[in-house]
C-alpha positions as CSV (number, residue, x, y, z in Angstrom):
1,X,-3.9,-38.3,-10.9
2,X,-7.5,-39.3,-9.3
3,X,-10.1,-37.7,-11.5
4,X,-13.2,-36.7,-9.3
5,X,-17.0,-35.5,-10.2
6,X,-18.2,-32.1,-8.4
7,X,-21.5,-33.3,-6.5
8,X,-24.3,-33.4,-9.3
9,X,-22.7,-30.9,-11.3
10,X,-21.4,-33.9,-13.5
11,X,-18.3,-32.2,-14.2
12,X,-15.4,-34.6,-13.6
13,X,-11.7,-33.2,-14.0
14,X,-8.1,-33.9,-12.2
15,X,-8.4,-33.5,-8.8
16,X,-5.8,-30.6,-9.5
17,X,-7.2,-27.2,-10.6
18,X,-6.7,-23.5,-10.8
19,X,-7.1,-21.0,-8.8
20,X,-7.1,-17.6,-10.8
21,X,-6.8,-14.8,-8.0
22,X,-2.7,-14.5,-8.0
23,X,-2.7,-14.1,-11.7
24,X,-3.8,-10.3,-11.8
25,X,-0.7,-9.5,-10.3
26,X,1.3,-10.5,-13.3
27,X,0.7,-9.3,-16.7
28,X,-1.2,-10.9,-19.6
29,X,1.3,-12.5,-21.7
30,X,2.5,-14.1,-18.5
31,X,-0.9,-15.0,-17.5
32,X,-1.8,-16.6,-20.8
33,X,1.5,-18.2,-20.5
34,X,0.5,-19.4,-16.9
35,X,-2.9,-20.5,-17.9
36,X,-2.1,-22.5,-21.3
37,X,0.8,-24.5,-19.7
38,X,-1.5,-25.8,-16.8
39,X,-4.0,-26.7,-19.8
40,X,-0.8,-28.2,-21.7
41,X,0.1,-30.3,-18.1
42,X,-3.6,-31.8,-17.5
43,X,-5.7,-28.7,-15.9
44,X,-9.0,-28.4,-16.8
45,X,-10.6,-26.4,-14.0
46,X,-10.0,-22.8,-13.5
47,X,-11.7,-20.6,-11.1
48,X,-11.8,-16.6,-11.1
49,X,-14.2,-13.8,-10.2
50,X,-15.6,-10.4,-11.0
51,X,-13.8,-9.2,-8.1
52,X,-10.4,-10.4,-9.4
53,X,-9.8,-7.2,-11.6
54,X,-8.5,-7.9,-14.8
55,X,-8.1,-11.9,-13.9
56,X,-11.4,-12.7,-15.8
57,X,-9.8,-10.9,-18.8
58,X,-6.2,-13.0,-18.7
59,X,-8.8,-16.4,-18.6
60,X,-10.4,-15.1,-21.5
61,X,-7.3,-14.4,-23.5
62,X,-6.2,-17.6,-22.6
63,X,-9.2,-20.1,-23.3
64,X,-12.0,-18.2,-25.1
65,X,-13.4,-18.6,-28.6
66,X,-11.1,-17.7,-31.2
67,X,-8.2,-17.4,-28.6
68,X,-6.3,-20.4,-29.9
69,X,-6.3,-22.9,-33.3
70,X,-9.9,-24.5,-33.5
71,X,-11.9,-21.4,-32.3
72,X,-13.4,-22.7,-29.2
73,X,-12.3,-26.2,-29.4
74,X,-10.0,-25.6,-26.4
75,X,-12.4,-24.0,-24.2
76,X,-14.9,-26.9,-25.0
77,X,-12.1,-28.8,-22.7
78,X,-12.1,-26.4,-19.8
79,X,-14.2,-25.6,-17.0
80,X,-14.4,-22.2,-16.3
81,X,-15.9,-20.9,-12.8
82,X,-16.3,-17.6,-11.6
83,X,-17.8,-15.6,-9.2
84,X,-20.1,-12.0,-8.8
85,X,-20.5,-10.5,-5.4
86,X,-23.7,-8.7,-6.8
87,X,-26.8,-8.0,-3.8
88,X,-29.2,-6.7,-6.0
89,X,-30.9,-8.4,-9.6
90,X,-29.6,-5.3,-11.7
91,X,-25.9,-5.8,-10.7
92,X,-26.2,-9.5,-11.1
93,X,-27.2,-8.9,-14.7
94,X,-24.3,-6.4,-15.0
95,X,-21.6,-8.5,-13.5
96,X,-22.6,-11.8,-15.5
97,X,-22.8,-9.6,-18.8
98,X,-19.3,-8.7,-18.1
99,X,-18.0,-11.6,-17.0
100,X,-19.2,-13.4,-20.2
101,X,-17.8,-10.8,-22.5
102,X,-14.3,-10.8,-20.3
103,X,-14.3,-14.4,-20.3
104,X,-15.0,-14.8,-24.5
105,X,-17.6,-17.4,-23.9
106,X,-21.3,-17.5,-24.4
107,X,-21.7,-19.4,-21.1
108,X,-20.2,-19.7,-17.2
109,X,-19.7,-23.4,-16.0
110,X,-20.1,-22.6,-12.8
111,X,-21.4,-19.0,-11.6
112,X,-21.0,-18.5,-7.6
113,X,-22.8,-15.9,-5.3
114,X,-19.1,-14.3,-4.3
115,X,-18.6,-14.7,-0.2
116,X,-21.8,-14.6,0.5
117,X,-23.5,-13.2,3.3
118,X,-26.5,-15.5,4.0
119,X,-27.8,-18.4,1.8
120,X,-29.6,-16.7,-1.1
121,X,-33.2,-18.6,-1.5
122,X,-36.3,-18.7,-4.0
123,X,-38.8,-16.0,-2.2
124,X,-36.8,-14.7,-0.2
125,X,-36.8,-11.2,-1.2
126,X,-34.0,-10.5,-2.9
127,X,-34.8,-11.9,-6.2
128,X,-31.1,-13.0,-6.2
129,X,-31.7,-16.7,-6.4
130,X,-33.8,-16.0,-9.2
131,X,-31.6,-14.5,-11.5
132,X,-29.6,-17.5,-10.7
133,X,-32.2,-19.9,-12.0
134,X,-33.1,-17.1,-15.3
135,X,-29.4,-17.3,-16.1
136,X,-29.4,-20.7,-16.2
137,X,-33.0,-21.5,-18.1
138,X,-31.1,-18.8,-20.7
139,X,-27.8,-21.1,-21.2
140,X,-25.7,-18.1,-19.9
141,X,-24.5,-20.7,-16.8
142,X,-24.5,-24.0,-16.3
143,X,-24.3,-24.8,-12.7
144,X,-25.5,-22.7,-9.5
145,X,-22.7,-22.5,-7.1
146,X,-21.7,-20.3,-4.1
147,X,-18.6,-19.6,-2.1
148,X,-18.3,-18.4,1.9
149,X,-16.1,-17.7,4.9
150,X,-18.7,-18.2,7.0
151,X,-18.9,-21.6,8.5
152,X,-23.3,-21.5,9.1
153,X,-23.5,-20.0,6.5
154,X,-21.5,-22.5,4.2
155,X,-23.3,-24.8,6.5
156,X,-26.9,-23.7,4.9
157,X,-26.0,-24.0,1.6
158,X,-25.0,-26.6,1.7
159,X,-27.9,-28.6,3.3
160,X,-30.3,-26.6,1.0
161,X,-30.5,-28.4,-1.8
162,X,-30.2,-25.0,-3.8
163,X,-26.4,-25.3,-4.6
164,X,-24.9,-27.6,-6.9
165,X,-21.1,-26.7,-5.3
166,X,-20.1,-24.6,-2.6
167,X,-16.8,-23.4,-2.1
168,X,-15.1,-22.8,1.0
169,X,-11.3,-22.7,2.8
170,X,-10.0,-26.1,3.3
171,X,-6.7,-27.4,4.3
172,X,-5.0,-29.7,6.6
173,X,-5.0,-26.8,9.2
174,X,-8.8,-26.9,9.2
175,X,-11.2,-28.4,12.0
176,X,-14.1,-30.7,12.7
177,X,-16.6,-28.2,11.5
178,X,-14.7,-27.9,7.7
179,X,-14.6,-31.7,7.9
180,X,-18.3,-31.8,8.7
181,X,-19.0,-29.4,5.8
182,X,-17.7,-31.3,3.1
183,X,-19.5,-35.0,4.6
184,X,-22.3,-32.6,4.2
185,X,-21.6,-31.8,0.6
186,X,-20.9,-35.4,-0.1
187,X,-24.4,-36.4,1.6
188,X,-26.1,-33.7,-0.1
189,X,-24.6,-34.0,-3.7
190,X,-22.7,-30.5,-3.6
191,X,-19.4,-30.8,-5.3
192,X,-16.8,-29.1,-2.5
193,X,-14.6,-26.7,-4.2
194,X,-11.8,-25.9,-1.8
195,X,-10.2,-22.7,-1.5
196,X,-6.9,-21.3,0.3
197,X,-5.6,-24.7,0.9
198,X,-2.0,-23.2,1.4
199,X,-3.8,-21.5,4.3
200,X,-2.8,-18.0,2.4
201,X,0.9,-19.1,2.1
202,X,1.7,-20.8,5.9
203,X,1.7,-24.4,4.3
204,X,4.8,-24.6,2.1
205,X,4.6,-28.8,1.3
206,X,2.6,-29.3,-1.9
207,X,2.7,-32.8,-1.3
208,X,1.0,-33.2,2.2
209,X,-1.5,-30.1,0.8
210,X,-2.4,-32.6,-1.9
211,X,-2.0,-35.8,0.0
212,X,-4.4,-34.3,2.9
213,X,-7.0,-33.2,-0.3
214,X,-6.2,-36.7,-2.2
215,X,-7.6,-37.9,1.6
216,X,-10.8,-36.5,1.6
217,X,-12.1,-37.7,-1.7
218,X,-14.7,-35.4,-4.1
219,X,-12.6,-32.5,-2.7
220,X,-11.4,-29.9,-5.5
221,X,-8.9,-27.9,-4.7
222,X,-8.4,-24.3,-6.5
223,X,-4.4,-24.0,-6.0
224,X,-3.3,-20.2,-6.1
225,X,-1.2,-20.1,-8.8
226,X,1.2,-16.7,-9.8
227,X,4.6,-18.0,-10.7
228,X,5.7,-20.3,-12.8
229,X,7.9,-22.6,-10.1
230,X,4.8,-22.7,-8.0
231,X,3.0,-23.9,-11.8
232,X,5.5,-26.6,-11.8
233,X,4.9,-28.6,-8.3
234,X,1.1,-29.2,-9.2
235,X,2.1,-30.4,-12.8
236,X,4.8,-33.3,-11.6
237,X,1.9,-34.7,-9.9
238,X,0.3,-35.5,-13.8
239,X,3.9,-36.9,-14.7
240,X,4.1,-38.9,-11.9
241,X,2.4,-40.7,-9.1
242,X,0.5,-38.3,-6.9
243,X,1.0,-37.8,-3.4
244,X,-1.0,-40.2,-0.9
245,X,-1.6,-40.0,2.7
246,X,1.4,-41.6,4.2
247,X,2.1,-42.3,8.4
248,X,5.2,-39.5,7.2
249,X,3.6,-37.3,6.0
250,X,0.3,-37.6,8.8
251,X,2.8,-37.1,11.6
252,X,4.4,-33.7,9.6
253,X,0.6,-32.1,9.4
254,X,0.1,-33.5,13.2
255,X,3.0,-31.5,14.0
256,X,1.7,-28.6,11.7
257,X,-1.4,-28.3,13.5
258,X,0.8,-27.8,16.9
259,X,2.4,-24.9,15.5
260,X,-0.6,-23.3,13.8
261,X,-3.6,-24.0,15.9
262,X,-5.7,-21.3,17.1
263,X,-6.8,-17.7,15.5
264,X,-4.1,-16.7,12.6
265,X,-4.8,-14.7,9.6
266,X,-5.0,-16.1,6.3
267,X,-3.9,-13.4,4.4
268,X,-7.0,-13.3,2.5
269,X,-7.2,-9.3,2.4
270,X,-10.8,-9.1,2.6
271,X,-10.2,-6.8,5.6
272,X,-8.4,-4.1,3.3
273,X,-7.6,-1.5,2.4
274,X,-7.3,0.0,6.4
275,X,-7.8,3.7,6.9
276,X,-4.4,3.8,8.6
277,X,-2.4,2.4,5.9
278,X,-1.5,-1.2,7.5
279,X,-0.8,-4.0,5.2
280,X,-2.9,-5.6,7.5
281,X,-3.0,-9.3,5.6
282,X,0.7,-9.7,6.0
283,X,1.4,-7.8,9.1
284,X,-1.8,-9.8,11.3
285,X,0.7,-13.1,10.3
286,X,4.5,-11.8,10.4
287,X,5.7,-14.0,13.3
288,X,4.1,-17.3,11.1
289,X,5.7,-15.9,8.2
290,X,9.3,-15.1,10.3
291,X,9.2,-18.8,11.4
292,X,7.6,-20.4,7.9
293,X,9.8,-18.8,5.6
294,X,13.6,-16.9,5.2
295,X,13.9,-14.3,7.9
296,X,15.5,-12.2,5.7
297,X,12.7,-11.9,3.5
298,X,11.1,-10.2,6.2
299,X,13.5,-8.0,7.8
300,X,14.2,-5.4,5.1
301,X,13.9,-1.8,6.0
302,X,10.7,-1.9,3.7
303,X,9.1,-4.3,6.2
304,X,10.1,-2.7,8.9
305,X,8.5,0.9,8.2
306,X,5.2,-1.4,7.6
307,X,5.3,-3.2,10.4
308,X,5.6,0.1,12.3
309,X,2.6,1.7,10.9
310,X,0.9,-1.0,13.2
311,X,1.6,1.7,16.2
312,X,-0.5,3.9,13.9
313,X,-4.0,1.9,14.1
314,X,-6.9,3.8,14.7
315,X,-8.9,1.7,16.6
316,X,-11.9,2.0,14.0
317,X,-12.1,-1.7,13.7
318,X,-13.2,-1.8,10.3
319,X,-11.3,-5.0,9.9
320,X,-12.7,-6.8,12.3
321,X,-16.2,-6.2,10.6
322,X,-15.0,-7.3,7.3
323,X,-12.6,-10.3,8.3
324,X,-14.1,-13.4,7.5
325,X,-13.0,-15.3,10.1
326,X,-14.1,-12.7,12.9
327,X,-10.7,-12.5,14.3
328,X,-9.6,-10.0,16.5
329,X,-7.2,-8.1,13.8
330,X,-6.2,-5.3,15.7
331,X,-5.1,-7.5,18.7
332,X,-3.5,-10.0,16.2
333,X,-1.5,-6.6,14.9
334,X,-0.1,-5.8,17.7
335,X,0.7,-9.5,18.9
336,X,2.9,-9.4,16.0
337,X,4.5,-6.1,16.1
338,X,5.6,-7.0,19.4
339,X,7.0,-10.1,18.1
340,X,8.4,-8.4,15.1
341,X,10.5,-6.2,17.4
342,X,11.5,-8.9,19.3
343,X,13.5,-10.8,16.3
344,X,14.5,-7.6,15.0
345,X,16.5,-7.0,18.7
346,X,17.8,-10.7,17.9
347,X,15.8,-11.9,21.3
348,X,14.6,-14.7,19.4
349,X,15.7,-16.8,16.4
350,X,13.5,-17.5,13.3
351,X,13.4,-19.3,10.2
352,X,17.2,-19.1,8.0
């Protein structure tokens, strides 16, 4: 397992780390359970947020002082990063208070501006930057960091010189202008914390995922981790060699990239909740899903009344607004229903 240092942050850990969002679906003894066993296996990086609802709270039960033997010693080992999507200087204050206290620890590794909007700057106006730098002059954080979906503005950040990582989707599915973001955190000593590199569930190989990652070098990726088989594939690659670039496995993402290129949805959920009661972040992707994954899965009487709801859509687009990606949502719904209707008529086959 390659070991890799996040820009000028210092911070070196297995290229292999946790993503925390998935694990406020479960409950807390299964989150601790989660957490500890990836610290047993060789994680040491584990990323959350504010926004994440009671995920800082299953971190903090897991690492923070007093939460095992040696009353901090384990969280001494671990890097904890997490996020507040805070626009004004009182409800940074708030969330970071919070977030320590949720977290049991008296300081944040990393603390990120949460999908930010525009690249947060000294002067500026906002006095957000600011509280950045006060946190840090008070101990409370260690490193200033920001995530986005935004390509310019990921783009900004990262050629300020104000950020010491920036985090931002990344898989093999992504395109020049990803790959020109992190040579630009690399030039500019941001440490590149990738996000959503199972592209929200559509890549279903850990070992091209990581071998693609493994590729890049200085690359970190957060894996989103809720179950305990999905636990399991990152750990082998401590207990054994860890996947490389091959010509094999370069020819399967070549192919990948056929199937998946152009607009899909990533099932990120930023667009939710819709006014007309569409799941929106699976429904925008049901034919990818259909063809990625057991049909049946899919085709339950369950899915079908919420696929239906798409005929329901009230035009507001409220999801286009919020989507990160600026995708057409509502034309991407009904793409799908179509398509939905179609396998459902047995018109076309899909994935067994």
């Amino acid at each position: 397992m390659r070991e890799i240092t996040l820009g000028r942050t210092g911070i070196t850990v297995p290229q292999n780390a946790f993503g925390c969002l998935p694990i406020q679906r479960v409950t807390k003894v299964e989150a601790v359970h989660l957490l500890r066993r990836a610290y047993a296996g060789g994680m040491r990086f584990f990323d959350t947020a504010r926004a994440y609802s009671d995920s800082e709270e299953k971190v903090g039960a897991a690492f923070g002082k007093g939460s095992l033997p040696g009353d901090g010693a384990i969280r001494d080992q671990v890097f904890l990063a997490t996020k507040t999507a805070a626009k004004t200087p009182e409800a940074f204050w708030k969330d970071l208070s919070t977030s320590l206290e949720k977290l049991q620890t008296d300081h944040i590794d990393v603390y990120q501006f949460h999908q930010a909007g525009q690249c947060y700057r000294p002067g500026d106006g906002t006095g957000m930057y600011e509280c950045m730098l006060e946190a840090k002059r008070q101990g409370k954080i260690r490193h200033i960091g920001v995530t986005a979906h935004r390509i310019g503005v990921a783009m900004e950040c990262a050629a300020s010189g104000l950020y010491e990582t920036l985090q931002f989707p990344f898989s093999y599915l992504s395109g020049e202008q990803e790959l020109e973001l992190v040579r630009t955190c690399r030039e500019n000593g941001v440490g590149f914390i990738a996000m959503k590199g199972l592209a929200g569930g559509l890549i279903t190989r850990a070992d091209a995922a990581y071998g693609f990652m493994e590729e890049q070098g200085g690359v970190l990726p957060i894996w989103g981790i809720q179950r305990e088989k999905e636990l399991d594939d990152w750990l082998s690659f401590f207990e054994k060699d860890a996947p490389v670039m091959t010509d094999k496995i370069r020819a399967f993402i070549k192919e990948e990239k056929k199937e998946l290129s152009g607009d899909f949805c990533r099932g990120c959920g930023y667009c939710m909740p819709c006014p007309a009661g569409i799941e929106i972040n699976n429904c925008a992707r049901m034919s990818l899903m259909l063809r990625r994954a057991p049909s049946e899965n899919w085709l339950t009487p369950e899915w079908q009344e919420k696929m239906n709801r798409i005929d329901q859509c009230l035009g507001c687009r409220q999801c286009t607004k919020k989507c990160p990606y600026e995708l057409n949502t509502p034309e991407l719904l009904k793409k799908n229903l179509a398509d939905y209707r179609r396998v459902l008529a047995g018109e076309v086959s899909v994935g067994q």
